[in-house]
N, CA, C and O atoms as a Maestro MAE file, in Angstrom:
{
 s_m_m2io_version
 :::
 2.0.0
}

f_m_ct {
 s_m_title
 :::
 protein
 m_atom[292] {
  # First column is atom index #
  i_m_mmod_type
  r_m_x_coord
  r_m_y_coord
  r_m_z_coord
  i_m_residue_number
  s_m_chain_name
  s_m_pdb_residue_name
  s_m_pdb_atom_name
  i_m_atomic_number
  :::
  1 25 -54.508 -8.768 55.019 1 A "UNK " " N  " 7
  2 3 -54.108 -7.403 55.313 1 A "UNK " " CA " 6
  3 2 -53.876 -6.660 53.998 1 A "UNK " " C  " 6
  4 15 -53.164 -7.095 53.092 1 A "UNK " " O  " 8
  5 25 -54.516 -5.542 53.975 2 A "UNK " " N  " 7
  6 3 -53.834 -4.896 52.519 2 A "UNK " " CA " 6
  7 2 -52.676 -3.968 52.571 2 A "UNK " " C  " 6
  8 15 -52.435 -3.175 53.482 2 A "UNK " " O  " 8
  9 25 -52.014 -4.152 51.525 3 A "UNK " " N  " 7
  10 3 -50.866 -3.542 51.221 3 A "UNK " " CA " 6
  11 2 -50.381 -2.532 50.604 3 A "UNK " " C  " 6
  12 15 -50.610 -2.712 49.408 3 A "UNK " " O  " 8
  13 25 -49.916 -1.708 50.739 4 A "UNK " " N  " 7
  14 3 -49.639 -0.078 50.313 4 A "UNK " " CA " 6
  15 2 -48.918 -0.770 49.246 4 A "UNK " " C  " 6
  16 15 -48.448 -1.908 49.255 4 A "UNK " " O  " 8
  17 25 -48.910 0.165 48.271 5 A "UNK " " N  " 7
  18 3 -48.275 0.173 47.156 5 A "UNK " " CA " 6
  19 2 -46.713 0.193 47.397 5 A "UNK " " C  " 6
  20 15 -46.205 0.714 48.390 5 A "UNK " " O  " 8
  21 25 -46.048 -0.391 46.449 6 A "UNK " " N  " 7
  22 3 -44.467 0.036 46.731 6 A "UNK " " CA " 6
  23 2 -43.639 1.378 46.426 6 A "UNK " " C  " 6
  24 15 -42.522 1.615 46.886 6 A "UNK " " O  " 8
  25 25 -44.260 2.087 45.705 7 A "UNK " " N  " 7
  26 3 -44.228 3.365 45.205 7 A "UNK " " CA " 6
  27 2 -44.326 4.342 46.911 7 A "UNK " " C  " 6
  28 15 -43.515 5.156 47.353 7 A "UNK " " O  " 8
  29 25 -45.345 3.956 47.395 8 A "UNK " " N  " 7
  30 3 -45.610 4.712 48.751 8 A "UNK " " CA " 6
  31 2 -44.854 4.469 49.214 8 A "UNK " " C  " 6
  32 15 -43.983 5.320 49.393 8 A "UNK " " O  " 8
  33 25 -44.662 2.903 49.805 9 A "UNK " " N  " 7
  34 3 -43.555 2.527 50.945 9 A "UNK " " CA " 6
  35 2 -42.315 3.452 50.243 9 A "UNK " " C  " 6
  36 15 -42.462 4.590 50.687 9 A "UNK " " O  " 8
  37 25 -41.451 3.422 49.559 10 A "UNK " " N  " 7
  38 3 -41.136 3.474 49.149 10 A "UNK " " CA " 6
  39 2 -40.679 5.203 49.470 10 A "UNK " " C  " 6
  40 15 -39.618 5.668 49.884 10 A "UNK " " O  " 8
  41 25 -41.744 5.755 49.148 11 A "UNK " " N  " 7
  42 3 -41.802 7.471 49.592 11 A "UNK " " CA " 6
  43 2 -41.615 7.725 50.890 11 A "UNK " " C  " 6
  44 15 -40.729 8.439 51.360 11 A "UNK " " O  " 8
  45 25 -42.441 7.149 51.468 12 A "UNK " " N  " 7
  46 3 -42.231 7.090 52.920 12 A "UNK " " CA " 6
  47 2 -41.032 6.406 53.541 12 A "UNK " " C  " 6
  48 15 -40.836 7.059 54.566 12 A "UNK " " O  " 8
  49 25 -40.284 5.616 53.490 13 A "UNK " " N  " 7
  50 3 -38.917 5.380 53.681 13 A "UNK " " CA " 6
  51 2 -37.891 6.557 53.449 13 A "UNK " " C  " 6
  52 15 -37.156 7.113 54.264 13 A "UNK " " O  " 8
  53 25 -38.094 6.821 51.795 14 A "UNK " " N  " 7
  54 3 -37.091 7.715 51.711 14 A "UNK " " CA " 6
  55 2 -37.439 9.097 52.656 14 A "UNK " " C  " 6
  56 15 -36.508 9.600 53.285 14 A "UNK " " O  " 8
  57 25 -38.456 9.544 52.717 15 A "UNK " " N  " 7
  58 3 -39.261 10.789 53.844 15 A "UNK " " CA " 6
  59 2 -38.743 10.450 55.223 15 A "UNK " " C  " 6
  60 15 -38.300 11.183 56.107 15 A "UNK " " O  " 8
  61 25 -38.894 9.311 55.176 16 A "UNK " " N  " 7
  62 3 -38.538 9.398 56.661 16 A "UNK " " CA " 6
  63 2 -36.903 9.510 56.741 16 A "UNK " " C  " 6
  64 15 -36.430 10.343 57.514 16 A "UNK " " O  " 8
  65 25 -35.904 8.564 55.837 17 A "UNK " " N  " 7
  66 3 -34.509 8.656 56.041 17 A "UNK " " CA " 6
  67 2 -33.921 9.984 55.984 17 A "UNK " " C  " 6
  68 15 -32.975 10.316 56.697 17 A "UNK " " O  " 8
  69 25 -34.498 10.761 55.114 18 A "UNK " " N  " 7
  70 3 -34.091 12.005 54.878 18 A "UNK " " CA " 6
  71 2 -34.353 13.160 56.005 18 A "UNK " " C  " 6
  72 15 -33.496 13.931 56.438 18 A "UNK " " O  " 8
  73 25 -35.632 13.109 56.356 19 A "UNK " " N  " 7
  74 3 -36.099 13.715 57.771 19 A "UNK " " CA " 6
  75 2 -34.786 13.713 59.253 19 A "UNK " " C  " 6
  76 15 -34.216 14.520 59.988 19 A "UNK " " O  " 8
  77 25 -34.890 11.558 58.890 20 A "UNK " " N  " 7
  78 3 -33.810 11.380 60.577 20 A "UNK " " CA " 6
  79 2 -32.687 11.968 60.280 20 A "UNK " " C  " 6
  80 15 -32.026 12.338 61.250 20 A "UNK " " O  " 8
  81 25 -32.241 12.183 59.181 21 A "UNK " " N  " 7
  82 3 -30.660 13.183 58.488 21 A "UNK " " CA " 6
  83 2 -30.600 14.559 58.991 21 A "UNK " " C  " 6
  84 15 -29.599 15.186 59.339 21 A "UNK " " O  " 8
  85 25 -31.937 14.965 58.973 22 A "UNK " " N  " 7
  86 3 -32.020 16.363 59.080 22 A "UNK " " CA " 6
  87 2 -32.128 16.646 60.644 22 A "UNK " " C  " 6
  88 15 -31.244 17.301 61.197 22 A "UNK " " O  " 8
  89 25 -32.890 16.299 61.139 23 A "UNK " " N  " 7
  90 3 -33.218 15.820 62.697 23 A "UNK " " CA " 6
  91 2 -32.108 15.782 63.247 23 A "UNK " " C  " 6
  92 15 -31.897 16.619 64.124 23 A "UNK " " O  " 8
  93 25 -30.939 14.704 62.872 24 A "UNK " " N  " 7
  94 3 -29.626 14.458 63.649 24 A "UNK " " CA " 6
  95 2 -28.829 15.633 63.445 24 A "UNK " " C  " 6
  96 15 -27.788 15.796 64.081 24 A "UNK " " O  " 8
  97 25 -29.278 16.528 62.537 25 A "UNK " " N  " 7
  98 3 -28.079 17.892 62.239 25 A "UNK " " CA " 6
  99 2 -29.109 19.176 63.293 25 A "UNK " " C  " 6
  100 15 -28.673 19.696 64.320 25 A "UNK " " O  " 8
  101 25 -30.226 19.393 62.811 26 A "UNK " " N  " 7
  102 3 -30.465 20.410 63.226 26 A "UNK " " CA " 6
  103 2 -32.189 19.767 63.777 26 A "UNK " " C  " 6
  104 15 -33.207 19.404 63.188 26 A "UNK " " O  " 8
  105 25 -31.820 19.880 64.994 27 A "UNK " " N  " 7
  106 3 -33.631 19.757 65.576 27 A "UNK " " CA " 6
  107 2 -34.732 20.610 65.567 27 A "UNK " " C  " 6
  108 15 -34.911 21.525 66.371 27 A "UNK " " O  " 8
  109 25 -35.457 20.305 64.660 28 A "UNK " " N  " 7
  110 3 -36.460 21.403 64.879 28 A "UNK " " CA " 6
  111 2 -38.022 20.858 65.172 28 A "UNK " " C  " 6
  112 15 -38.359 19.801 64.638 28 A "UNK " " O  " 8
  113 25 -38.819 21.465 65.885 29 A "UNK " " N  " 7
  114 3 -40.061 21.058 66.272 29 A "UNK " " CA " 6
  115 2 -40.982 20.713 64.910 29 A "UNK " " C  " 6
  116 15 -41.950 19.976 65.099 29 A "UNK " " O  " 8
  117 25 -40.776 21.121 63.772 30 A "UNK " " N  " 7
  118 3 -41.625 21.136 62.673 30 A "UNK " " CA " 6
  119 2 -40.753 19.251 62.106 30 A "UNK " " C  " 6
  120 15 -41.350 18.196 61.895 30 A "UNK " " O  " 8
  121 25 -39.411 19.502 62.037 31 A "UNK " " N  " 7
  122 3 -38.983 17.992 61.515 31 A "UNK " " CA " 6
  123 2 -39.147 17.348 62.069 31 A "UNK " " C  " 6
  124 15 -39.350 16.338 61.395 31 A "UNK " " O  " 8
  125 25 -39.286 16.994 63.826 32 A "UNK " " N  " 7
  126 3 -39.661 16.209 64.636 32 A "UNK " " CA " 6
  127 2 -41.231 15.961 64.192 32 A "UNK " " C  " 6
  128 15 -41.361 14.938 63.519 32 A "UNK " " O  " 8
  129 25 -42.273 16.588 64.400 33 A "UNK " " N  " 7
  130 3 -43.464 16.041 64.129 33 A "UNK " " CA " 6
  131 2 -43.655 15.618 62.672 33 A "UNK " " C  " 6
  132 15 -44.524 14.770 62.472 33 A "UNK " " O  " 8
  133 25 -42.885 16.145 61.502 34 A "UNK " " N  " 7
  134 3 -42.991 15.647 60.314 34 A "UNK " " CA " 6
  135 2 -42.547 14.277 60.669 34 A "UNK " " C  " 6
  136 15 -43.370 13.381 60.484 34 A "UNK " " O  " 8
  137 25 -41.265 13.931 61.197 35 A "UNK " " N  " 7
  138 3 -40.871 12.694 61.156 35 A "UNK " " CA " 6
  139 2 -41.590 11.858 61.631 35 A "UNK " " C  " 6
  140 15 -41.525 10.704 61.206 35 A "UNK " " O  " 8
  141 25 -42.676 12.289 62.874 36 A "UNK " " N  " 7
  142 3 -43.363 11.125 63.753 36 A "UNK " " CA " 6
  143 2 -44.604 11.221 62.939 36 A "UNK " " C  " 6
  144 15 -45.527 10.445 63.185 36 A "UNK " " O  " 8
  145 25 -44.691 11.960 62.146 37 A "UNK " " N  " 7
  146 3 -46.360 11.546 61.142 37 A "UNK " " CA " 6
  147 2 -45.849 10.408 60.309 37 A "UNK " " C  " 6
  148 15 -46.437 9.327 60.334 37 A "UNK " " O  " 8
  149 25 -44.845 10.587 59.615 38 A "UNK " " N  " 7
  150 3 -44.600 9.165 58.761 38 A "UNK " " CA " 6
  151 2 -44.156 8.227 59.534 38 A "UNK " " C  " 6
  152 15 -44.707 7.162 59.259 38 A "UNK " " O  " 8
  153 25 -43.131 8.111 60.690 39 A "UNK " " N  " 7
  154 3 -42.993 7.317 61.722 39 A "UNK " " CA " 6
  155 2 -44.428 6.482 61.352 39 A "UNK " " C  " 6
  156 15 -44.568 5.438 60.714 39 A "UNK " " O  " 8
  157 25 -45.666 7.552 62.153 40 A "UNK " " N  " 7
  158 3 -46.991 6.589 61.953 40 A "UNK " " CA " 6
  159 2 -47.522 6.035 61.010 40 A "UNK " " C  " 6
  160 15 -48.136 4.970 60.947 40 A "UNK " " O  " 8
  161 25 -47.271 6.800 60.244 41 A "UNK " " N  " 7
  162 3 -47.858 6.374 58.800 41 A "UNK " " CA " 6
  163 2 -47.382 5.009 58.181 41 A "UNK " " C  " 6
  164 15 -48.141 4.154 57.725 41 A "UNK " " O  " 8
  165 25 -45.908 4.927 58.236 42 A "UNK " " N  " 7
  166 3 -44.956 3.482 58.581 42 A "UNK " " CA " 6
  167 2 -45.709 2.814 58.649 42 A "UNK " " C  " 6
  168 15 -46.415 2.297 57.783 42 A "UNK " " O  " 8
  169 25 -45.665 2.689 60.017 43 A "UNK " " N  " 7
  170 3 -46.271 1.534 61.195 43 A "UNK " " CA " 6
  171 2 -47.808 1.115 60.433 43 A "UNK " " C  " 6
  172 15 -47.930 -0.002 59.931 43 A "UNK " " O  " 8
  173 25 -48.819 2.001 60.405 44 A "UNK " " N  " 7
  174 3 -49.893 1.666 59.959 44 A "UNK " " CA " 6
  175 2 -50.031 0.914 58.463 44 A "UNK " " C  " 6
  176 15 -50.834 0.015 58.214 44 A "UNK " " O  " 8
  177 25 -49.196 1.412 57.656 45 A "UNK " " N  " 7
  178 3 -49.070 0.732 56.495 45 A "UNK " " CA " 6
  179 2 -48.612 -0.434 56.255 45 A "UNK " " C  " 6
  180 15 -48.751 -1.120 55.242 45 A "UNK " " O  " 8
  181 25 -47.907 -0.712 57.476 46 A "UNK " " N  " 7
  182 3 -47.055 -2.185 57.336 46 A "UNK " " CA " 6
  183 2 -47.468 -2.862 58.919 46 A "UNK " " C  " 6
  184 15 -46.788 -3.762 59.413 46 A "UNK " " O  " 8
  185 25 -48.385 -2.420 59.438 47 A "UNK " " N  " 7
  186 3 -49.097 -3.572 60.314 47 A "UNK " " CA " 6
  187 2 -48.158 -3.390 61.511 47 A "UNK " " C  " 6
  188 15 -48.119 -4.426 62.174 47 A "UNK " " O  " 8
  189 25 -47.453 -2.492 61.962 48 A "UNK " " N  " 7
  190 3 -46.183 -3.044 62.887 48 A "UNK " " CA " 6
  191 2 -46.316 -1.915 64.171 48 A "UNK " " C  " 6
  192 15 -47.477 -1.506 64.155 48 A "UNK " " O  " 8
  193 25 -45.755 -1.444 64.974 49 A "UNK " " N  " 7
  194 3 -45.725 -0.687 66.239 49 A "UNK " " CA " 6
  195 2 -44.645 0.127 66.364 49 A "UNK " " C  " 6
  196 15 -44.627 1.244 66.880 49 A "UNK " " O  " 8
  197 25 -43.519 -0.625 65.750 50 A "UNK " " N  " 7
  198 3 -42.138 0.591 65.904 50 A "UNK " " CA " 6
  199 2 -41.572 0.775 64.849 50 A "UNK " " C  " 6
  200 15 -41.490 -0.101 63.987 50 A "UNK " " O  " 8
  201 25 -41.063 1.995 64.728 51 A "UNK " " N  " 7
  202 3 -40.740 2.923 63.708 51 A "UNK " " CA " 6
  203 2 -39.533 1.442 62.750 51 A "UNK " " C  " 6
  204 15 -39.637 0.966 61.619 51 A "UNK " " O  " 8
  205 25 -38.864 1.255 63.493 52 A "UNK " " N  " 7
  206 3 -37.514 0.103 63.308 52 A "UNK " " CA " 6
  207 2 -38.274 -1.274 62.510 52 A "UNK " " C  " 6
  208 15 -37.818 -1.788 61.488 52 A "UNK " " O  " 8
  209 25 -39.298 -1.647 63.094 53 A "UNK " " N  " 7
  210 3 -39.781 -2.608 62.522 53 A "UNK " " CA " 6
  211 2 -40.326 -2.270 61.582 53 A "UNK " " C  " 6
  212 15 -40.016 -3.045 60.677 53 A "UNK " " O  " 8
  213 25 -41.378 -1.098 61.052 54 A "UNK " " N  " 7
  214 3 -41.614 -0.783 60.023 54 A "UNK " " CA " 6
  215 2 -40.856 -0.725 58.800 54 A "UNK " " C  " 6
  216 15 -40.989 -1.247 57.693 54 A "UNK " " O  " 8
  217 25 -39.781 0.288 59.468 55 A "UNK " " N  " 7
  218 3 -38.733 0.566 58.123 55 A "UNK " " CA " 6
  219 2 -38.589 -1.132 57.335 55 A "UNK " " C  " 6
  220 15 -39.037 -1.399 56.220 55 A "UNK " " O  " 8
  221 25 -37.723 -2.284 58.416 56 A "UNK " " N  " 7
  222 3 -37.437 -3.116 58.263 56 A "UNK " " CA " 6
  223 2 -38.667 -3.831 57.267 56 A "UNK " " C  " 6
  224 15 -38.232 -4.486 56.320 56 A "UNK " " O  " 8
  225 25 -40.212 -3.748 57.422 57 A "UNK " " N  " 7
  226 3 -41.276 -4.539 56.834 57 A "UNK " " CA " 6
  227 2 -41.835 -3.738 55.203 57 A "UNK " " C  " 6
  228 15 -42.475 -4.079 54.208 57 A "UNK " " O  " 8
  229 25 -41.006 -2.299 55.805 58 A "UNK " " N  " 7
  230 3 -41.096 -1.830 53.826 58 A "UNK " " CA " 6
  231 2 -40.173 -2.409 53.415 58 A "UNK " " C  " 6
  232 15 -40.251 -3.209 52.483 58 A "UNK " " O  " 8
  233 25 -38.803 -2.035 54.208 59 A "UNK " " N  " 7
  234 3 -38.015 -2.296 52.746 59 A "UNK " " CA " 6
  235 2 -38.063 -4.275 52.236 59 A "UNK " " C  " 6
  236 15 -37.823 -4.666 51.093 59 A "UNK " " O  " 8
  237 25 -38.300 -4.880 53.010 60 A "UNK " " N  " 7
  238 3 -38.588 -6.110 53.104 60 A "UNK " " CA " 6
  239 2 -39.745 -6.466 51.690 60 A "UNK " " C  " 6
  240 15 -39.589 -7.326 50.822 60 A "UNK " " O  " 8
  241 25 -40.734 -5.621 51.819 61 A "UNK " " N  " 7
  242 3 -41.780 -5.597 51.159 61 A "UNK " " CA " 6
  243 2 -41.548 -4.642 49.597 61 A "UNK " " C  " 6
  244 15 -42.343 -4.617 48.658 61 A "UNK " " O  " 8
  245 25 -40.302 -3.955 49.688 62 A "UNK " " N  " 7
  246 3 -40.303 -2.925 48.475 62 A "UNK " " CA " 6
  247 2 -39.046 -4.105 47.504 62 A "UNK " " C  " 6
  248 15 -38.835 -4.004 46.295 62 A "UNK " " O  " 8
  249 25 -38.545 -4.886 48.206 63 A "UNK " " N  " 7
  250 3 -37.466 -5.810 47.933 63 A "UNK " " CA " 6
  251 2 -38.424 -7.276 47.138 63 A "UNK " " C  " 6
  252 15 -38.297 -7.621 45.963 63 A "UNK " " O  " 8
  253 25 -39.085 -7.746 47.880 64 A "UNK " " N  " 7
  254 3 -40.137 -8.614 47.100 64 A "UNK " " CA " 6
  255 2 -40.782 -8.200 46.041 64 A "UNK " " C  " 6
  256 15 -41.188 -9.058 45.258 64 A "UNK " " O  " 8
  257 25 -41.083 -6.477 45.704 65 A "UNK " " N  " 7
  258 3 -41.495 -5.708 44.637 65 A "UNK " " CA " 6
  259 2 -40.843 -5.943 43.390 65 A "UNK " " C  " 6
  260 15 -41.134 -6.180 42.218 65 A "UNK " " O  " 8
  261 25 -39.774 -5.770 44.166 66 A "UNK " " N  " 7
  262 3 -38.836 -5.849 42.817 66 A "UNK " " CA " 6
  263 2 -38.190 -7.065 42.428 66 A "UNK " " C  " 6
  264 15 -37.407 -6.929 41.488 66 A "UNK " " O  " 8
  265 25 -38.324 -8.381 42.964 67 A "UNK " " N  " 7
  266 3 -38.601 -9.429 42.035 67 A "UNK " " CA " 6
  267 2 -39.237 -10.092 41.785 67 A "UNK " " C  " 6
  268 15 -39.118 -11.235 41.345 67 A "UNK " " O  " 8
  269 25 -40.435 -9.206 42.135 68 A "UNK " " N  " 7
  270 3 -41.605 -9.539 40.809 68 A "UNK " " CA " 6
  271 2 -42.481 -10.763 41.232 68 A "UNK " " C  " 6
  272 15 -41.717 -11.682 41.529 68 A "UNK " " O  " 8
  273 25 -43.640 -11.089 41.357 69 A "UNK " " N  " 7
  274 3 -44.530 -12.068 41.513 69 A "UNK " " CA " 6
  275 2 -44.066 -13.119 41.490 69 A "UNK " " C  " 6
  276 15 -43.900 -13.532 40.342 69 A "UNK " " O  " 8
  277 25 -43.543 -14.259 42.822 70 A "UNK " " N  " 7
  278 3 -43.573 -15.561 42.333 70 A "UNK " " CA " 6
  279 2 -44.454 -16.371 41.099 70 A "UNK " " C  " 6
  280 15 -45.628 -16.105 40.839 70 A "UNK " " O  " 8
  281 25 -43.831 -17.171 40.561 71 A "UNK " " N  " 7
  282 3 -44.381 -18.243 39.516 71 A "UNK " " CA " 6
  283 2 -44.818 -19.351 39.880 71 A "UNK " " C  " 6
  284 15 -43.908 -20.060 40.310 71 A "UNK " " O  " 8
  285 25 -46.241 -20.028 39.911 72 A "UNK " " N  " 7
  286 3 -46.268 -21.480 39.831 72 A "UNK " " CA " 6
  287 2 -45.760 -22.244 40.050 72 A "UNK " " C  " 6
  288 15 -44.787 -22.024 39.328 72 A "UNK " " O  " 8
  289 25 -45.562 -23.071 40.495 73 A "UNK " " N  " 7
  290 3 -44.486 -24.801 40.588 73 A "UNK " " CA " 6
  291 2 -45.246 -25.488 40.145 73 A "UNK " " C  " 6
  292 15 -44.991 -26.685 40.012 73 A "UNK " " O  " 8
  :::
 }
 m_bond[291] {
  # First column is bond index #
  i_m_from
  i_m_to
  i_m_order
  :::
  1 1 2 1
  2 2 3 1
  3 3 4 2
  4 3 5 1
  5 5 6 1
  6 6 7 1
  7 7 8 2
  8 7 9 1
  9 9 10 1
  10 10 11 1
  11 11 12 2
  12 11 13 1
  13 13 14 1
  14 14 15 1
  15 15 16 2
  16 15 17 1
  17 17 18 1
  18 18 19 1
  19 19 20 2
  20 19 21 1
  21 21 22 1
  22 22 23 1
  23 23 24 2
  24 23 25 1
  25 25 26 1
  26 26 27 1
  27 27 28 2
  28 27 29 1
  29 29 30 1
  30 30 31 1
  31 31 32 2
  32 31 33 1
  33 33 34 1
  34 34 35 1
  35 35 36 2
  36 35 37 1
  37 37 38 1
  38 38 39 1
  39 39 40 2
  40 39 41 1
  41 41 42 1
  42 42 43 1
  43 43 44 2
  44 43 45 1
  45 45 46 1
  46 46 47 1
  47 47 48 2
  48 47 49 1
  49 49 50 1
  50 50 51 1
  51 51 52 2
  52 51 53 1
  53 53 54 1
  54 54 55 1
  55 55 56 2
  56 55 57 1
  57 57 58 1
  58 58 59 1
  59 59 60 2
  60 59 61 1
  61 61 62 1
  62 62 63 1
  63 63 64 2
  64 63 65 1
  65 65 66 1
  66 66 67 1
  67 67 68 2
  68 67 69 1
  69 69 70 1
  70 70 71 1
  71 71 72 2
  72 71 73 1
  73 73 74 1
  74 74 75 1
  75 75 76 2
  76 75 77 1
  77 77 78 1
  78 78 79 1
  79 79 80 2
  80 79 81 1
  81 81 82 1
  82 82 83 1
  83 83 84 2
  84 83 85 1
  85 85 86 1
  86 86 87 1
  87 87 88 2
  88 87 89 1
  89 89 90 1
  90 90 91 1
  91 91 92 2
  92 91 93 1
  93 93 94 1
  94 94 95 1
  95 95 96 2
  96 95 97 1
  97 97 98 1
  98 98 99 1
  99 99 100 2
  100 99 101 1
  101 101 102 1
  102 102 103 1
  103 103 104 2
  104 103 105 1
  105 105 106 1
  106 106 107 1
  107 107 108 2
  108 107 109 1
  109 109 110 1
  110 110 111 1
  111 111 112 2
  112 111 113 1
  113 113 114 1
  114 114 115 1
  115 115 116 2
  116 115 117 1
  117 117 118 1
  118 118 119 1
  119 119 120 2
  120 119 121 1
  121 121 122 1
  122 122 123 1
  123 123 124 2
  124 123 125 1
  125 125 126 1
  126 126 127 1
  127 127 128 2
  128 127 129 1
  129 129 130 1
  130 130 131 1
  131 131 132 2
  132 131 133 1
  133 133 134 1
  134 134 135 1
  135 135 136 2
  136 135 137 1
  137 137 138 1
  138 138 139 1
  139 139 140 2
  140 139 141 1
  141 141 142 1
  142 142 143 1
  143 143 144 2
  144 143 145 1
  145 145 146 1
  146 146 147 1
  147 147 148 2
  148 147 149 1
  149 149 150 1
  150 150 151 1
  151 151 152 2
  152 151 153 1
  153 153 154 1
  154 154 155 1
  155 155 156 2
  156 155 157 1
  157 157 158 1
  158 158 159 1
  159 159 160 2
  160 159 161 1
  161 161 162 1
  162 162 163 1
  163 163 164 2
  164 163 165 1
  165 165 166 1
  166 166 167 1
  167 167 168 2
  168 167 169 1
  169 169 170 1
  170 170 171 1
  171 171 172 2
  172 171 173 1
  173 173 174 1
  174 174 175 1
  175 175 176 2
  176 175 177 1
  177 177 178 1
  178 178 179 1
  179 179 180 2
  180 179 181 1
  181 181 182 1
  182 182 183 1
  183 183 184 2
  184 183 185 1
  185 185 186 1
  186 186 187 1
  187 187 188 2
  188 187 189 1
  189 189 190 1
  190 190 191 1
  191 191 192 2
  192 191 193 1
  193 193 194 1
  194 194 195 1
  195 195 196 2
  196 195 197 1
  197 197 198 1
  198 198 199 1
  199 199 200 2
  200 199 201 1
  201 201 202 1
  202 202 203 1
  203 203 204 2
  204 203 205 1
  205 205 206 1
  206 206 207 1
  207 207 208 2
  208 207 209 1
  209 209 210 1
  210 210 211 1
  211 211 212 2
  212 211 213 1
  213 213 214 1
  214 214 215 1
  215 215 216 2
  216 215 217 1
  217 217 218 1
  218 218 219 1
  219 219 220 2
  220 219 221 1
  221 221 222 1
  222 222 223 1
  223 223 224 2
  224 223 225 1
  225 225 226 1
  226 226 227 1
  227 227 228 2
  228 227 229 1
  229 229 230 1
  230 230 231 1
  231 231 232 2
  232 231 233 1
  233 233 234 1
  234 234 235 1
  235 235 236 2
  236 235 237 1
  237 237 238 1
  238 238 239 1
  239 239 240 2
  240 239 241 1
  241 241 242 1
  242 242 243 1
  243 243 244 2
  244 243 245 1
  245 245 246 1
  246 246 247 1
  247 247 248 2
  248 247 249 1
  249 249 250 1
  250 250 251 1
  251 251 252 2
  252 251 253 1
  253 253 254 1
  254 254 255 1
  255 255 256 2
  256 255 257 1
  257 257 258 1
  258 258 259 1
  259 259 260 2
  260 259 261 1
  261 261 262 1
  262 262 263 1
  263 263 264 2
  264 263 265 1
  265 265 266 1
  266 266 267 1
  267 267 268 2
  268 267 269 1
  269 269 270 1
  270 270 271 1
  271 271 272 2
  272 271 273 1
  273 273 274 1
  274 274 275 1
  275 275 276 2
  276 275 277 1
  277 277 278 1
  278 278 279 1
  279 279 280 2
  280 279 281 1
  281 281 282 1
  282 282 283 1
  283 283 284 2
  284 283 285 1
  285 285 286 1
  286 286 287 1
  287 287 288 2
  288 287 289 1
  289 289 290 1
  290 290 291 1
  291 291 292 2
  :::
 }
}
């Protein structure tokens, strides 16, 4: 499977957390569909179906980023 960069995930997490912030204060039809484009965008990037599992398979995946390539045994 190929893998989005962590830089993206990464964008898209924070896009989306910031969106559901805004969403929970003030609903608007434009933040709702912004939110469900990266919602999708999520999902597609990380192989998964729900918004929850996605989040969970970036940050999972932005966390392995950052320590760095296993080594040899």
């Amino acid at each position: 499977m190929l893998m989005a960069h962590p830089a993206v995930l990464n964008d898209l997490v924070e896009q989306y957390e910031a969106l559901r912030s805004v969403h929970a204060e003030t609903s608007t039809p434009e933040a709702r569909r912004r939110m469900d484009d990266i919602a999708y965008t999520l999902c597609v990037t990380t192989g998964t179906r729900d918004v929850e599992a996605a989040l969970a398979a970036a940050r999972s995946r932005l966390l392995e980023a950052r320590r760095g390539p296993l080594l040899p045994s």
